[in-house]
C-alpha positions in Angstrom: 18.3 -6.0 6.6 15.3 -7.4 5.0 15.2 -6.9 1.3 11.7 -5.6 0.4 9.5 -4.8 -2.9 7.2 -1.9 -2.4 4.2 -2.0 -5.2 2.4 1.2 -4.9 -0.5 3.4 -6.7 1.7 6.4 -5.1 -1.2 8.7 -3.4 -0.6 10.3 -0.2 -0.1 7.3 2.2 1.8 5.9 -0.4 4.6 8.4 -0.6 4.6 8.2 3.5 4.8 4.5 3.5 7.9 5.2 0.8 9.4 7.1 2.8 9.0 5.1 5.8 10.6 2.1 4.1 13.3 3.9 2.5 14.1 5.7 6.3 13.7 2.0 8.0 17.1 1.2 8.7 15.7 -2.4 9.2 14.9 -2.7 5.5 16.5 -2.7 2.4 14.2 -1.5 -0.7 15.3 -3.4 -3.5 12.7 -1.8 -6.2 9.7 0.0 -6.3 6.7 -0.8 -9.0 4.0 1.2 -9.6 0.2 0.1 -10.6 -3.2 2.8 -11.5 -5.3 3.4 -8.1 -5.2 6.1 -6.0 -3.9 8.1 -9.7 -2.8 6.8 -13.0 0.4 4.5 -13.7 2.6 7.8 -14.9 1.4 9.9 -12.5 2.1 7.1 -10.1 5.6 6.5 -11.7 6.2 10.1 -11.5 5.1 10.5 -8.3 7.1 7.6 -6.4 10.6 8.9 -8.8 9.8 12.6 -6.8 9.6 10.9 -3.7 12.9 9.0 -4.0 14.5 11.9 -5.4 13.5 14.5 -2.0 15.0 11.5 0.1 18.1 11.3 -1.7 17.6 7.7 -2.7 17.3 8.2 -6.4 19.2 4.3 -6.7 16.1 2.8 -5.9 15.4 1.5 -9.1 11.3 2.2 -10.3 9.2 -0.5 -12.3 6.1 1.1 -14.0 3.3 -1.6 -14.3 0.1 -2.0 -15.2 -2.3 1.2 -15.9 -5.9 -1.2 -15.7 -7.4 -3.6 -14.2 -6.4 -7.2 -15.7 -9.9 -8.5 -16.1 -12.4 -5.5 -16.8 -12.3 -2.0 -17.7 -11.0 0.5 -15.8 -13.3 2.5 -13.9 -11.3 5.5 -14.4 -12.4 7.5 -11.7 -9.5 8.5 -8.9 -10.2 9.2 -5.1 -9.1 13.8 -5.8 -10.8 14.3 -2.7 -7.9 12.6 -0.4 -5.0 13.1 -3.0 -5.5 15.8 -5.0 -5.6 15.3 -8.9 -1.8 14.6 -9.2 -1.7 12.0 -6.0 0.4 14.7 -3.6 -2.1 17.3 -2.6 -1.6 19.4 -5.8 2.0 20.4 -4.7 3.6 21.4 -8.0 7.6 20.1 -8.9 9.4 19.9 -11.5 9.8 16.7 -13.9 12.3 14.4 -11.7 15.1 13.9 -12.6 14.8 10.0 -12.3 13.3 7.5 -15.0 11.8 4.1 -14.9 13.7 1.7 -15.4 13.0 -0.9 -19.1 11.6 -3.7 -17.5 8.1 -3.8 -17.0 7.2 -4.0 -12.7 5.5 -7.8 -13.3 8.6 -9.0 -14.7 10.6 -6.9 -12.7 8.7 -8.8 -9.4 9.7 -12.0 -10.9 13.3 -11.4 -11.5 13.7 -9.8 -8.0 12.0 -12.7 -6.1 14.2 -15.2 -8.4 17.2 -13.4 -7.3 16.6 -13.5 -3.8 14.5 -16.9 -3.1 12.5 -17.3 0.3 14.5 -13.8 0.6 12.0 -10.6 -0.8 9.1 -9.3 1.7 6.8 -7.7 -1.0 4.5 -5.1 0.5 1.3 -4.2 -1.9 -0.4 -1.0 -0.7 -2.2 -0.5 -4.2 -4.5 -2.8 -6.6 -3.2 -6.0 -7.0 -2.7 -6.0 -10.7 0.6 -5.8 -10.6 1.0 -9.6 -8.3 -1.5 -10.9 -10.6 0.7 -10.4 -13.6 3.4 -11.6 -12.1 2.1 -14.6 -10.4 0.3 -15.6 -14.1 3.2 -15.1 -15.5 5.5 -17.0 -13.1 3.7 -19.4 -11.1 6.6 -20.7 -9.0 7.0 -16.9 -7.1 4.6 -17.8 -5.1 6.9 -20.4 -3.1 10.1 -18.6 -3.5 8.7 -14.9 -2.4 9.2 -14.9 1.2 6.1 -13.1 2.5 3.5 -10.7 1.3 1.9 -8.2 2.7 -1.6 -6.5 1.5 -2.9 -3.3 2.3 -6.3 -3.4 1.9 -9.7 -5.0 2.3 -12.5 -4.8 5.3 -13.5 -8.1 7.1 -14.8 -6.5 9.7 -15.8 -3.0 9.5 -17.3 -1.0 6.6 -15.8 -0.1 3.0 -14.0 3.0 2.3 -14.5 2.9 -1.9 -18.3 1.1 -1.4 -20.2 0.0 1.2 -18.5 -3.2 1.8 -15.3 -2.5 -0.4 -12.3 -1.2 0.6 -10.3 0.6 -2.3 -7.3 -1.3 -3.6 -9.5 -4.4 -3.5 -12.6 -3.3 -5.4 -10.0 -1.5 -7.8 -9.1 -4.7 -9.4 -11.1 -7.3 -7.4 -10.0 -10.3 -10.1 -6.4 -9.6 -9.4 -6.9 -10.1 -5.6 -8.9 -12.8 -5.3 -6.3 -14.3 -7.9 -3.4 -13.6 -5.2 -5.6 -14.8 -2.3 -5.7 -18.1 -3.9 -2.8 -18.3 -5.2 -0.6 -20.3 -2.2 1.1 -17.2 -1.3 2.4 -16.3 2.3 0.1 -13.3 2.5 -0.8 -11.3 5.9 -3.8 -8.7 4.9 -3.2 -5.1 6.3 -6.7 -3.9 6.2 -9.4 -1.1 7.4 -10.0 -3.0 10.6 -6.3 -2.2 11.5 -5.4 0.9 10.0 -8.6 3.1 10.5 -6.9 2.4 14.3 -3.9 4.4 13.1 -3.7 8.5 13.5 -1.6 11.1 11.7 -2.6 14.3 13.8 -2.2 17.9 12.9 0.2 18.3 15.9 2.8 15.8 14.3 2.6 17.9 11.1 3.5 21.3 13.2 6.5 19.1 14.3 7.6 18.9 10.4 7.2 22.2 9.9 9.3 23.2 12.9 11.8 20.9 11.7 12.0 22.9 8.7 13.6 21.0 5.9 12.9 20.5 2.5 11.6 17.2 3.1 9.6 17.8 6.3 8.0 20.9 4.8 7.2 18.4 1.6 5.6 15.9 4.0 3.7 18.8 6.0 2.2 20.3 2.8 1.2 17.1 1.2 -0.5 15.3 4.7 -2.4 18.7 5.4 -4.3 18.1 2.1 -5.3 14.3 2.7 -6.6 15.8 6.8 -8.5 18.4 4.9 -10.3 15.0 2.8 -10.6 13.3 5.8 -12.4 16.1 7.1 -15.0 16.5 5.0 -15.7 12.8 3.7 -15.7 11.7 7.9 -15.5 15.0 10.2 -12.7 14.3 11.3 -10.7 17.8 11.4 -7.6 16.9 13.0 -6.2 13.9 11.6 -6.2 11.2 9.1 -5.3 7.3 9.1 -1.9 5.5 8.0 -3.2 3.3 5.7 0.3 2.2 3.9 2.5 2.6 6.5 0.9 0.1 8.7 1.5 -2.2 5.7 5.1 -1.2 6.1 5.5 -1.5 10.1 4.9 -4.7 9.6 7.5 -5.9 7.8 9.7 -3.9 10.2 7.6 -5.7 13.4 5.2 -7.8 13.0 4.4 -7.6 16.9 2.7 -4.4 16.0 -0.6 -6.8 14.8 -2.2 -9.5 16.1 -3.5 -11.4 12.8 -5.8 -14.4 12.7 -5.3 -17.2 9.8 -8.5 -17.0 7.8 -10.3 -18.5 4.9 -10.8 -15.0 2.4 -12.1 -14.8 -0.5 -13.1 -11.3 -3.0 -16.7 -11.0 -4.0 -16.8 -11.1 -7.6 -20.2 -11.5 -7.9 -22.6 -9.3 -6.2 -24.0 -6.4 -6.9 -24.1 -4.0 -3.8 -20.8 -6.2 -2.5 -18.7 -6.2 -5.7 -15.2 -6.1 -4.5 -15.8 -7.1 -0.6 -13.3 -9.4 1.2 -15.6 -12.0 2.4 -13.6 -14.2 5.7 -15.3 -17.8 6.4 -15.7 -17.4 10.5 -17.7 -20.3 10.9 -16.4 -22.1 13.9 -16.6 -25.6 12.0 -15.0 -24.5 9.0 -13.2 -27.0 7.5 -10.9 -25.2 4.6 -7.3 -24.6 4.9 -6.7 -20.7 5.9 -5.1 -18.9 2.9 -4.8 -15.2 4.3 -3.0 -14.2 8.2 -5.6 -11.1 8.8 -4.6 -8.2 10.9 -7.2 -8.0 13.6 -5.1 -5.9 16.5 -2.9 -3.3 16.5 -0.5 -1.6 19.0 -1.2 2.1 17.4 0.6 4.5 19.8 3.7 2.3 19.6 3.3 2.2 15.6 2.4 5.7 15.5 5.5 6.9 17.5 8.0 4.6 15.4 6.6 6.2 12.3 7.2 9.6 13.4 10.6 9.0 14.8 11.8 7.0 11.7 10.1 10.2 9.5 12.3 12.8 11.6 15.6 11.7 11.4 
């Protein structure tokens, strides 16, 4: 099995792609940290401890990290409309009964990827703080990690947090144009492959037929994020697999087609703060730094997901 970090902001998708990992039997999820985005850092920590706790993997240990952006202020506004104002649709639970464990999820990322060298697939489907920290903190991770993988950005179709930006990039831009430059083995997961990706209402009926505690769980908290989709695109019967793509992945990278390009984050301007700018000149000279996803096999992603979700 392939031992993998997850860092999430643990929204909807997030708690999908947590349970996907966790189901995968072709991965081994060797920690968990959490980062501000989709909802704050507790409610993310709390969040991701609940999932783990209605899949019965409670051992997972949990990192919480970092609750702003490293560079700038937070902008302190959370996308309610797709998650709700806890990150799961609103469900109500109880406390879990899980904690986070002392180390912070920066340091924790270091002393995982120290532990297993060339070993740990980290997959980041939040703001990039977290990565940031860690790589500033450890330079050398960034040879010994064995790959990352990066939901998020928009090369080549529009933003879903600004015109041009996709969320967990224009959350803490300065953090991922630090990781995109940092050396790292990263392949980017972003809107040009996952808006490709369906979760319909008919594969929610076939949760709630199934009729566990967890399916019904899964059911409750997707048909909240299709209700967002349906007002903020129209789309009244399903909604995109954002993380989970990120996810599928590491499990089989056949899934994509990626392309090695030159990427870069828009610091800078003012209508494209926070875009993820790829060099696609022909004659481009620079070294690639980023495999982008550009293709994806949906049905056959779509179907593994929802096999892997019933067992």
């Amino acid at each position: 099995m392939n031992p993998i970090l997850l860092d999430v902001d643990t929204g909807i998708d997030d708690a999908l792609a947590i349970a996907y990992a966790v189901r995968s039997p072709e991965l081994d999820v060797i920690g968990i940290t959490t980062c501000f985005g989709n909802v704050s850092v507790d409610h993310a920590t709390r969040n991701t401890l609940h999932v783990l706790q209605q899949l019965g993997a409670t051992g997972v240990p949990v990192a919480m990290g970092e609750a702003a952006p490293l560079f700038h202020p937070s902008m302190k506004t959370y996308p309610t409309q797709f998650h709700g104002e806890n990150g799961l649709g609103n469900l109500t639970f109880p406390d879990p009964a899980g904690k986070p464990v002392s180390t912070r999820a920066a340091a924790f990322m270091v002393d995982q990827i120290r532990r297993y060298p060339k070993q740990v697939t980290l997959i980041c489907v939040g703001p990039l703080t977290n990565l940031a920290a860690a790589i500033l903190q450890a330079p050398e991770i960034v040879s010994l990690v064995r790959q990352v993988i990066v939901m998020g950005g928009a090369v080549g179709v529009a933003g879903n947090r600004r015109m041009h930006a996709e969320a967990n990039i224009y959350s803490d831009p300065e953090a991922a144009q630090l990781v995109f430059q940092s050396g790292a083995p990263i392949t980017l997961v972003g809107l040009d492959v996952t808006l490709q990706t369906k979760l319909r209402l008919e594969d929610i009926q076939r949760w709630r037929e199934l009729d566990t505690d967890f399916t019904r769980f899964l059911a409750d908290m997707t048909s909240y994020y299709i209700e967002g989709y349906r007002q903020a695109y129209r789309d009244p019967a399903s909604c995109a697999l954002h993380d989970p793509l990120a996810v599928a992945v590491a499990i089989d990278p056949s899934l994509v087609k990626v392309q090695p390009m030159v990427l870069q984050v828009d610091l800078e301007g003012i209508h494209s703060y926070g875009r993820t700018i790829a060099d696609l000149r022909p004659r481009c000279t620079n070294q690639p730094n980023v495999n982008v996803c550009i293709g994806v096999d949906a049905k056959r992603f779509e179907e593994h997901f929802m096999q892997t979700l019933m067992i």
